[in-house]
Phi, psi and omega in degrees: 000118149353129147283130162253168205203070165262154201198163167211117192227124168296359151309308197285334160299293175321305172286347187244021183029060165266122206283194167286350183252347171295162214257028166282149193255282185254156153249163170242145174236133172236141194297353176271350184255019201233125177251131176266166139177157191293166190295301203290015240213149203249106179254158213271293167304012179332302181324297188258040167266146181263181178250132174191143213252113193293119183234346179200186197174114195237113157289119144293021169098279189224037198199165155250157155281050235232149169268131185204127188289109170258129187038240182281011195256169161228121170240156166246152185227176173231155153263091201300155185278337073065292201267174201317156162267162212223109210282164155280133195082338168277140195293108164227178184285066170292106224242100189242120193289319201196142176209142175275147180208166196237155200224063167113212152259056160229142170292128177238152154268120164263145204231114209312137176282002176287318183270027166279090190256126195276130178230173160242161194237119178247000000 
């Protein structure tokens, strides 16, 4: 089962470029939509990465766990046991692909406007 998270945070406005006036009340965030990696680790998305600082670390079978501060938020993300390991205390690059958030009572998915691509046809 997915870790879930709900929060209405300006961190979370913020990494997903929401304005401060969108009408949403709470988000969920699951951990498959949340990407870590160290500062030196090559992201598709660097640009629209928050920055956050790593409070915990859990083995999960065949995954890690990690607890991680972006400002006021806390999210958990998994980690394939595969990539660099990754410490309590260190500072990485947290990347939220996408979060469902509620809007009165219907649920929407938001999807981070960075994986959005804009192209031109010439």
């Amino acid at each position: 089962m997915p870790s879930r998270q709900m929060a209405k945070s300006p961190a979370v406005q913020s990494v997903l470029c929401i304005s401060d006036s969108a009408p949403f009340h709470f988000s969920l965030f699951l951990s498959e939509f949340v990407k870590i990696t160290k500062k030196n680790e090559v992201q598709k998305y660097r640009s629209s990465a928050s920055k956050g600082v790593v409070e915990h670390v859990s083995f999960r079978g065949d995954k890690m766990e990690l607890r991680v501060r972006v400002n006021d938020t806390v999210l958990l993300a998994k980690r394939d046991l595969e990539e660099n390991r990754i410490f309590v205390g260190e500072t990485v690059d947290v990347f939220l692909y996408r979060i469902f958030v509620t809007v009165g009572d219907k649920a929407y998915l938001l999807e981070n406007q960075s994986l959005q691509e804009n192209s031109v046809v010439i």
